[in-house]
C-alpha positions in Angstrom: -39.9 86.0 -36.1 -38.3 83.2 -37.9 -38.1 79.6 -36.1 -35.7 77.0 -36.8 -36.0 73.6 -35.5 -34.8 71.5 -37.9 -31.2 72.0 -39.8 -29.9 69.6 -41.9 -26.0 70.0 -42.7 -24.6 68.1 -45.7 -21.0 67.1 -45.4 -17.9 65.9 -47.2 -16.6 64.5 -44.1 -13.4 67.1 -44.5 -12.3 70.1 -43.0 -14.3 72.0 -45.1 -16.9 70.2 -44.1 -16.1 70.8 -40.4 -16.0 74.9 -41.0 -20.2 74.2 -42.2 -20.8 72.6 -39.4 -19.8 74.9 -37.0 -21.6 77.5 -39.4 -24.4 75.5 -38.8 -23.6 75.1 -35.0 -24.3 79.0 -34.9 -27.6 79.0 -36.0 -28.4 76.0 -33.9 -27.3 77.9 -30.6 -29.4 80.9 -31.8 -32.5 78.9 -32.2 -32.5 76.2 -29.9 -32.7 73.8 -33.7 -31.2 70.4 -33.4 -28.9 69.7 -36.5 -28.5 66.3 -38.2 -25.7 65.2 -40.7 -26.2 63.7 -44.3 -23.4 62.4 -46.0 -23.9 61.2 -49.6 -21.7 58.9 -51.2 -21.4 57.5 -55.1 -19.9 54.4 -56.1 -16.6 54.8 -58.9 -18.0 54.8 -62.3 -16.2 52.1 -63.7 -17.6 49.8 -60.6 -20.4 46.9 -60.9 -23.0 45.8 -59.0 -21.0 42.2 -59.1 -17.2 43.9 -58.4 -15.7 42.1 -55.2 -13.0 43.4 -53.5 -10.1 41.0 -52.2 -6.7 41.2 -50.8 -4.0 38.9 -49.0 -5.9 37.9 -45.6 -8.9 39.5 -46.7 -12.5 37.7 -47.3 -14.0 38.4 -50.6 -16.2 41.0 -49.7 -18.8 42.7 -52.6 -17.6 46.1 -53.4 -20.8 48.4 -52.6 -20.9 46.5 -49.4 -17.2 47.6 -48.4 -17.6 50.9 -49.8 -21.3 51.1 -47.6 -19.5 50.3 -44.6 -16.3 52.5 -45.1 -18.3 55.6 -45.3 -20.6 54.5 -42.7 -17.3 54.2 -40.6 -15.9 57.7 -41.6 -19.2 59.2 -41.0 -19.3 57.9 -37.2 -15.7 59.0 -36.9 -16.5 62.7 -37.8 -20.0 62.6 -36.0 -18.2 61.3 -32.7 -15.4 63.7 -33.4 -18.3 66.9 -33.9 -19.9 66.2 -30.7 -16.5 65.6 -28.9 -16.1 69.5 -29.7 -19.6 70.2 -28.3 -21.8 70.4 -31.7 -25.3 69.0 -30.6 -26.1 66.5 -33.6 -29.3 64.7 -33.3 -29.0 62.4 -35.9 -27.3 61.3 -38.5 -27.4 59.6 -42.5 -25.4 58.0 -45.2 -26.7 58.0 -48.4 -25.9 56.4 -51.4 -26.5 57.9 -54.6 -26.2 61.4 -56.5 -25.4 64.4 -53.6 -27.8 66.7 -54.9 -30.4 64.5 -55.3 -30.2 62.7 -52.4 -29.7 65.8 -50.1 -32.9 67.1 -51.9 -34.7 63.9 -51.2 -33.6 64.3 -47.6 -34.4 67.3 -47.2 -38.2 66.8 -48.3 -38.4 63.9 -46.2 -37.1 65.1 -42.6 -39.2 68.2 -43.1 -36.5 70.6 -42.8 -36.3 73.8 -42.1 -32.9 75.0 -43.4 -29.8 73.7 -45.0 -26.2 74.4 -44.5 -24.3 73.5 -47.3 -21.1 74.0 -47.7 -19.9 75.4 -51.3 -16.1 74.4 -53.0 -16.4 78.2 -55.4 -16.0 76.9 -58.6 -16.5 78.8 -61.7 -15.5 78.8 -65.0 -14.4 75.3 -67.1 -14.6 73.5 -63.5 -17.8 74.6 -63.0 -18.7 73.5 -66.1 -17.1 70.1 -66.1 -17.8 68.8 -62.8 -20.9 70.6 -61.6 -22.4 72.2 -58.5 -23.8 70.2 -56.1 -24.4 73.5 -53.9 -26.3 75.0 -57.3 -28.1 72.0 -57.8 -29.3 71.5 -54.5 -30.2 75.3 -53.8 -32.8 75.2 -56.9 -34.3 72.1 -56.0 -34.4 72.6 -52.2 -38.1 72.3 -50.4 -36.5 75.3 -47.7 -34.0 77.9 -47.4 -30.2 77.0 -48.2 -27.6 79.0 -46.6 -24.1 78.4 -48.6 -20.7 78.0 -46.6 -17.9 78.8 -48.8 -14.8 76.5 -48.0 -12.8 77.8 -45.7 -9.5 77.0 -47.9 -6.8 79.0 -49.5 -7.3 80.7 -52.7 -5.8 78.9 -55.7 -2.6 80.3 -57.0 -3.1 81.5 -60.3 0.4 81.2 -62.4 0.6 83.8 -65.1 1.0 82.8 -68.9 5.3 83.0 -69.9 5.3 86.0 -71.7 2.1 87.7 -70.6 2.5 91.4 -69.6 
């Protein structure tokens, strides 16, 4: 019989990221697991260590910091709004640095026994371009990853003028 204590659940802090954690809410209830939250976030590209954000009746504040505390604030919001609707969260993390890496990293660490993870579908140039965190992390992974697809609509695919 296969035992599940542990569950980590990744999250984007969106709806999608709502429809894996009630995914991950199901296997939970089936194995008496507690689940915990990791939310990764990156800082822009362009920004420095030394960038300061400002504004009219703002303090100077350094821009990692702000950004830090902004998701921290967006995670407890969504955490707080989870267990509102009954989900059984243990714990949760927010993490800065590269999502797949840092979800593998947590992963190791917490001694996990599976991941939900939720998965945007992307294939083709996208795929190409930008990546898959979900791939990344699935090959990497020190236990089993189950993939949520997004629960959002299809994209609309607009045919070529003068295609037959």
């Amino acid at each position: 019989m296969v035992s599940l204590n542990k569950i980590l659940v990744p999250i984007d802090l969106s709806q999608s990221g709502a429809h894996v954690l009630a995914e991950a809410q199901l296997f939970a209830s089936t194995f008496s697991a507690t689940i915990d939250l990791v939310y990764v976030w990156s800082p822009p590209a362009l920004a420095t260590p030394e960038s300061v954000i400002t504004g009219v009746g703002v303090t100077e504040q350094p821009l990692l910091e702000w950004l830090r505390v902004s998701a921290t604030e967006l995670l407890s919001k969504f955490e707080s709004d989870a267990r509102s609707a009954g989900v059984p969260i243990r714990e949760s993390f927010c993490d800065l640095g590269d999502p797949a890496t840092a979800i593998v990293e947590r992963a190791a660490s917490g001694g996990y026994d599976l991941l939900v993870l939720g998965t945007q579908g992307r294939t083709g140039l996208s795929h190409l371009l930008l990546g898959s965190v979900a791939e990344k992390v699935v090959r990497r992974a020190p236990c089993p990853v189950l993939t949520v697809r997004a629960n959002e609509p299809e994209d609309e695919v607009t045919p070529i003028q003068g295609a037959q």
